[in-house]
C-alpha positions in Angstrom: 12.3 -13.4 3.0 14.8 -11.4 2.1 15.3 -10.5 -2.3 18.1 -8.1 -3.1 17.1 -5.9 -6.1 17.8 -6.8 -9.9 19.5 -4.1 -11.1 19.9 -4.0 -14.9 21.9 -0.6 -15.0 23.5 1.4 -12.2 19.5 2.9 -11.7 19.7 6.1 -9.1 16.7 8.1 -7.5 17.1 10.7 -10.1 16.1 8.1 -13.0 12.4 8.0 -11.2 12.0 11.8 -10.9 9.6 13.8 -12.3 7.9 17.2 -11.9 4.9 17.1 -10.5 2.6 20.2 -9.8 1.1 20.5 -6.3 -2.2 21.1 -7.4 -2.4 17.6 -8.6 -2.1 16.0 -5.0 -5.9 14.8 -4.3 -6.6 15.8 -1.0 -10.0 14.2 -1.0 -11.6 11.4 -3.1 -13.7 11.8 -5.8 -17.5 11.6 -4.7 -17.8 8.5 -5.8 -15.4 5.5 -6.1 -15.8 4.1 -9.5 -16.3 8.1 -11.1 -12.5 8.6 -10.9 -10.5 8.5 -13.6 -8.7 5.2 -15.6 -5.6 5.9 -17.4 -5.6 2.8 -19.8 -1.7 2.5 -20.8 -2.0 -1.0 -22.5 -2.0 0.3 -26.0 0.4 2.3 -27.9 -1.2 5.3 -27.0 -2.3 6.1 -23.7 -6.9 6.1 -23.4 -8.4 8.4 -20.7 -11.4 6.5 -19.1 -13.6 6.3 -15.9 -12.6 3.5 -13.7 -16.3 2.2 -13.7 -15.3 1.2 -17.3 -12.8 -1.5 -16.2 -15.1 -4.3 -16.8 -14.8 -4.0 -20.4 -11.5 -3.9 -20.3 -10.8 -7.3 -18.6 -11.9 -10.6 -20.0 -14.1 -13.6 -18.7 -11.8 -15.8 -17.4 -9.4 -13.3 -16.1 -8.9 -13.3 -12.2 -8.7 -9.5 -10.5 -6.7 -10.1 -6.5 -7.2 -7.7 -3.7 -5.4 -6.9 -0.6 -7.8 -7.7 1.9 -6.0 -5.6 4.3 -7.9 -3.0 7.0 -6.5 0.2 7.8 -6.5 0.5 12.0 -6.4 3.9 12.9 -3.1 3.8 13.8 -2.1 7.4 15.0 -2.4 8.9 18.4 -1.6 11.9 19.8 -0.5 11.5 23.9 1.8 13.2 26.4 4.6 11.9 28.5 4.7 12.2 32.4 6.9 15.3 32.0 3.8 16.8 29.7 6.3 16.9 26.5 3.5 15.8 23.2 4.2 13.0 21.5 2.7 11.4 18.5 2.7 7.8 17.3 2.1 6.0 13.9 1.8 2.2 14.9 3.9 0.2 12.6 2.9 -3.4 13.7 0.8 -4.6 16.2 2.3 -7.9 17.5 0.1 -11.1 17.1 -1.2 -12.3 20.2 -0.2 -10.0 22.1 -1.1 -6.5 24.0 2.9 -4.8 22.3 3.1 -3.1 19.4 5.8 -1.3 17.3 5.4 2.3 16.3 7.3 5.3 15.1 7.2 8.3 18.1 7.6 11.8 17.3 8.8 14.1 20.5 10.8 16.6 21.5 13.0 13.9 23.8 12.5 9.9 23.0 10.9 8.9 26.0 13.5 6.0 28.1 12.6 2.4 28.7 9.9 2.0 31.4 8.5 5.3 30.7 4.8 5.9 30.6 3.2 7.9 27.3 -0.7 8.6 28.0 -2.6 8.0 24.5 -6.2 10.0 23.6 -8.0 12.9 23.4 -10.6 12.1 25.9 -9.3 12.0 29.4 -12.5 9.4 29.8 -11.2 7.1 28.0 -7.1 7.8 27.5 -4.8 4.9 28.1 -1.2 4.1 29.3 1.1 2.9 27.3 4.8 1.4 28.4 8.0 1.9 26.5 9.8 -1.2 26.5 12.7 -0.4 24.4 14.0 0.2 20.6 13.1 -2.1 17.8 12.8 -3.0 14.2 15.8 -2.2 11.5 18.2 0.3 13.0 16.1 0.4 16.6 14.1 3.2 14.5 10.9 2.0 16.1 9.3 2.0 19.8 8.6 -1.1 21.3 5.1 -0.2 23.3 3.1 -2.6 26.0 -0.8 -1.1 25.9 -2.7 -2.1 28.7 -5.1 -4.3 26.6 -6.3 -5.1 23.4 -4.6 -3.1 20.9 -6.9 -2.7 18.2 -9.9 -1.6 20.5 -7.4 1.1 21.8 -6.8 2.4 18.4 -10.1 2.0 17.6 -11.3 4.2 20.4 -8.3 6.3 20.9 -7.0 6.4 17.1 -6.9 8.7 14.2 -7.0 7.8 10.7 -3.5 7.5 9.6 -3.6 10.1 6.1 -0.7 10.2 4.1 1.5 12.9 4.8 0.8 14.9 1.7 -3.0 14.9 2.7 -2.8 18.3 4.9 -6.2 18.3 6.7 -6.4 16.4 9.6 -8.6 13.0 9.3 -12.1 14.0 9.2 -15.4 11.1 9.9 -15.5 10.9 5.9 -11.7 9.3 5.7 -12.9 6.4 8.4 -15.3 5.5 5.8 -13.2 7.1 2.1 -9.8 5.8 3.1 -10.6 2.4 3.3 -11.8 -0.9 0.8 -15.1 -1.3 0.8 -13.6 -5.2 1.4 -11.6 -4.2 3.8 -11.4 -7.8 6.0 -8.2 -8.2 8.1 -6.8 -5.5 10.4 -3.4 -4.4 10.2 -2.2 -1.9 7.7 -1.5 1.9 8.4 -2.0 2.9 4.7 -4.4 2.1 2.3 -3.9 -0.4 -0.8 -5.6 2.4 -2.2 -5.8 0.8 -5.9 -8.5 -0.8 -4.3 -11.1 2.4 -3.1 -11.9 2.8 -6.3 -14.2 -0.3 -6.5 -17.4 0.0 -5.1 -20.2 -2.4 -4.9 -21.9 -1.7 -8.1 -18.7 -2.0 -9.7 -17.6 -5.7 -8.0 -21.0 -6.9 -9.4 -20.7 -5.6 -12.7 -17.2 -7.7 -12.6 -18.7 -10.7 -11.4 -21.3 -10.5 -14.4 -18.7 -10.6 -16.8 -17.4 -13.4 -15.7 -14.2 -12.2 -14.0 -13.4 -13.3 -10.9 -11.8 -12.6 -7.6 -9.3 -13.8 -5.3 -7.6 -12.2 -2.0 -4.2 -12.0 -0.2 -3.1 -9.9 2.7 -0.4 -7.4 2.9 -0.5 -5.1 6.1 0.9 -2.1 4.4 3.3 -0.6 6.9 4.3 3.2 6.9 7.8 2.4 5.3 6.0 2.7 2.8 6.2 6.5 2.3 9.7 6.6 3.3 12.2 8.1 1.0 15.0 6.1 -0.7 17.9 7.6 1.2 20.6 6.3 -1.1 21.6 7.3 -4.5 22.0 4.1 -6.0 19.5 1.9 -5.8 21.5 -1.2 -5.7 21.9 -0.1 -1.8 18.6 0.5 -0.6 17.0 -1.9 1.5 13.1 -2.1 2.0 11.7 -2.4 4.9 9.7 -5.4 6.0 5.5 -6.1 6.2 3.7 -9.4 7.2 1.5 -10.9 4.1 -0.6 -14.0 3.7 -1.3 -16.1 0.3 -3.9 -18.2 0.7 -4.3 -21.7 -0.4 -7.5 -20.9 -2.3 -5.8 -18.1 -4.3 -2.8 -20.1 -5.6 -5.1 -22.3 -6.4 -7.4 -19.8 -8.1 -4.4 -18.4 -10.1 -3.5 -21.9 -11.3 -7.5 -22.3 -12.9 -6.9 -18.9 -14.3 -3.4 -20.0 -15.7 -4.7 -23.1 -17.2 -8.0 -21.5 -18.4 -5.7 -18.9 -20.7 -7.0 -16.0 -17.9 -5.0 -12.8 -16.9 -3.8 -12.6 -13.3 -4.8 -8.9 -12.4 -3.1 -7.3 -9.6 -5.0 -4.6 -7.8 -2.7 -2.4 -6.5 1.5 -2.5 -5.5 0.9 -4.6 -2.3 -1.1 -7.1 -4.0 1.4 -7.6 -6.7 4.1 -7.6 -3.9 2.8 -10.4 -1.7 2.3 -12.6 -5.0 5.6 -12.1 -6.3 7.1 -12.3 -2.9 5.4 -16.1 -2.7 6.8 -17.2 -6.2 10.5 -16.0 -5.4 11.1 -19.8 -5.1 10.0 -20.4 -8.1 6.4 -21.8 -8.0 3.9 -20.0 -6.5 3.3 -20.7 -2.7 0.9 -20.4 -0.2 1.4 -19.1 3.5 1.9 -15.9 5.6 5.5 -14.6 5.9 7.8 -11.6 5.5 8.6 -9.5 2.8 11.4 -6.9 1.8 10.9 -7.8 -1.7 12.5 -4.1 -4.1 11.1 -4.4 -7.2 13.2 -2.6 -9.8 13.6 -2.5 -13.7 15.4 -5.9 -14.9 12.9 -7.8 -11.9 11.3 -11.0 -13.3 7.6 -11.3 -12.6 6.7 -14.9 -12.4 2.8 -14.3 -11.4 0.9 -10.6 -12.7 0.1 -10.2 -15.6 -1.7 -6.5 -15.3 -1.9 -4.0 -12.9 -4.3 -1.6 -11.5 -2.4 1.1 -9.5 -2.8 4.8 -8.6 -0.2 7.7 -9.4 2.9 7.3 -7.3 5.4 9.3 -6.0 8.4 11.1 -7.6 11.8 8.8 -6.5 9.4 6.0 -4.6 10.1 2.8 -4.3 6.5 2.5 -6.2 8.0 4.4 -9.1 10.5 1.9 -9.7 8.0 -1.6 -9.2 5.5 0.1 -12.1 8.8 1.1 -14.4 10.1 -2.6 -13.8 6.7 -3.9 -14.6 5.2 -1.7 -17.2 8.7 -0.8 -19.0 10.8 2.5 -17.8 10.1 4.6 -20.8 6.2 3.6 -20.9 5.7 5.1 -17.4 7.4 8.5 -18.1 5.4 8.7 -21.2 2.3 7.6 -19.4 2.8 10.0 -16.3 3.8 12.8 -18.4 0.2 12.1 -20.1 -1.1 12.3 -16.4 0.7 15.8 -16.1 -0.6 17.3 -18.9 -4.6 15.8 -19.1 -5.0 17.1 -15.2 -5.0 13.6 -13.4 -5.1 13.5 -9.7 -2.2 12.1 -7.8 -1.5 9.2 -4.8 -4.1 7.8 -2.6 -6.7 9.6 -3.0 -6.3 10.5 -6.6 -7.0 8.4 -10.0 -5.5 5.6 -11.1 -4.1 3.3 -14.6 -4.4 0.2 -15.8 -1.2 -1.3 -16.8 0.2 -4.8 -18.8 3.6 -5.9 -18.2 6.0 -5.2 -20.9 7.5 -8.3 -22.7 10.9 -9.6 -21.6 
């Protein structure tokens, strides 16, 4: 499904800047999911809460939807035959099938044919087979493993951290960069609005009388990469797989009826529901989507949004200032700035309503 953006003004990178000290990048979680912190932003004035208080800031009736989505440990460090290092980040993994699509990093792009050994353990290292160039612009590797791909990365994988986490993945991100829901393998990066709930936290929900629906978006790792153009009218996204069940369209239609809020948690989740009503209604079924959310887009389906602090000139940027209101997120991340929040995945997060048409 492809959507061109809805530009309402010549927009440009620079219009989603902002300054952003480096101190403020969490490199590890907080100690406990629901302790971070909640920026409320719904009011005039921004609140500072703890994200355990969300509850109390929903009401019965109101339906929160997750990304479902697992995170496979989709890097690998291997060697060509020559003995050159390379390092992969798998992009896709191709249903039904042992191939998969990945970005390689070497000092010469291995040729078709050619033969990249995967894992740190000689005991249990694989070999993998270029097949060719793929995706948009042949920017990925098309790679035959030798069996099941997701037992591979399993085994042979590391958890794929965001590149402005510096420490290499450690036994506590297995566990810390994932949903405690986490269902459906696929992704390479957290929905990471979503490791903020924790057990207690979903139960306090469900006593209030809010309740919970799913969809999967296999977050892919275009999801970090920079807008390259100035304008923004000439960027194209690039493309992840996600799946809207029939149960949650059918959910969001009680809710709807009932005079509930549809609650987004996170960017993909708001994504792959917005993506499914681009025909108008809202529909169920697993396709593509490319969908650039900008300010003048029309949301047809959330009507709040839990997300965490994004980064400067993102793509991500520019969906919460289209949803939120351009001028509400400067003043709200400037707030950030100031009161100390933590930034990106594993940092805090704010609760967001969309801004009136």
């Amino acid at each position: 499904m492809t959507s061109l953006p809805t530009v309402s003004r010549d927009w440009t990178t620079a219009d989603f800047d902002f300054a952003l000290p480096p101190e403020l990048i969490a490199q590890h979680p907080a100690p406990e999911r629901s302790a971070s912190r909640l920026l409320d932003g719904r009011g005039p004035e921004p609140v500072d809460r703890v994200f355990r208080e969300l509850p109390a800031l929903l009401g019965p009736g109101d339906l929160l939807v997750f990304n479902d989505t697992k995170v496979i440990k989709a890097r690998l460090y291997g060697r060509k035959a020559s003995g050159g290092a390379v390092e992969a980040l798998i992009e896709r993994v191709l249903a039904g099938t042992h191939e998969v699509w990945a970005h390689l990093r070497a000092s010469k792009s291995p040729k078709p044919g050619a033969l990249v050994r995967f894992g740190d353990d000689e005991a249990h290292a694989f070999d993998a087979e270029v097949l060719g160039r793929c995706g948009p612009d042949d920017a990925l590797f098309h790679l035959r493993f030798p069996s099941d791909p997701f037992a591979l990365l399993e085994r042979c994988g590391h958890v794929p951290l965001p590149p402005y986490i510096t420490h290499a993945d450690e036994a506590d991100d297995a566990r810390r960069y994932q949903t405690v829901f986490a269902a459906k393998p696929g992704a390479v990066a957290a929905p990471t609005a979503a490791l903020h709930f924790d057990e207690a936290l979903l139960a306090a929900l469900a006593a209030r009388g809010i309740a919970r629906a799913e969809v999967t978006l296999h977050v892919g790792a275009g999801t970090f990469q920079p807008v390259r153009v100035e304008r923004l009218a000439e960027h194209r996204m690039h493309s992840e797989c996600f799946d809207v069940p029939a149960a949650t369209v059918e959910a969001i239609a009680r809710t709807r009826a009932a005079g509930g809020r549809i609650v987004a948690v996170g960017t993909t989740t708001l994504r792959a529901l917005e993506s499914a009503a681009r025909g108008g209604a809202l529909a169920a079924g697993a396709r593509e989507t490319d969908i650039f959310i900008t300010p003048g887009f029309e949301f047809r389906v959330v009507d709040r949004l839990v997300t965490n602090f994004h980064l400067p000139k993102s793509t991500l940027m520019m969906l919460v200032s289209a949803f939120a209101g351009y001028e509400r997120i400067r003043a709200l991340y400037a707030h950030a700035v100031r009161e100390r929040y933590r930034f990106f995945s594993y940092g805090d997060a704010m609760l967001l309503e969309r801004a009136p048409r």
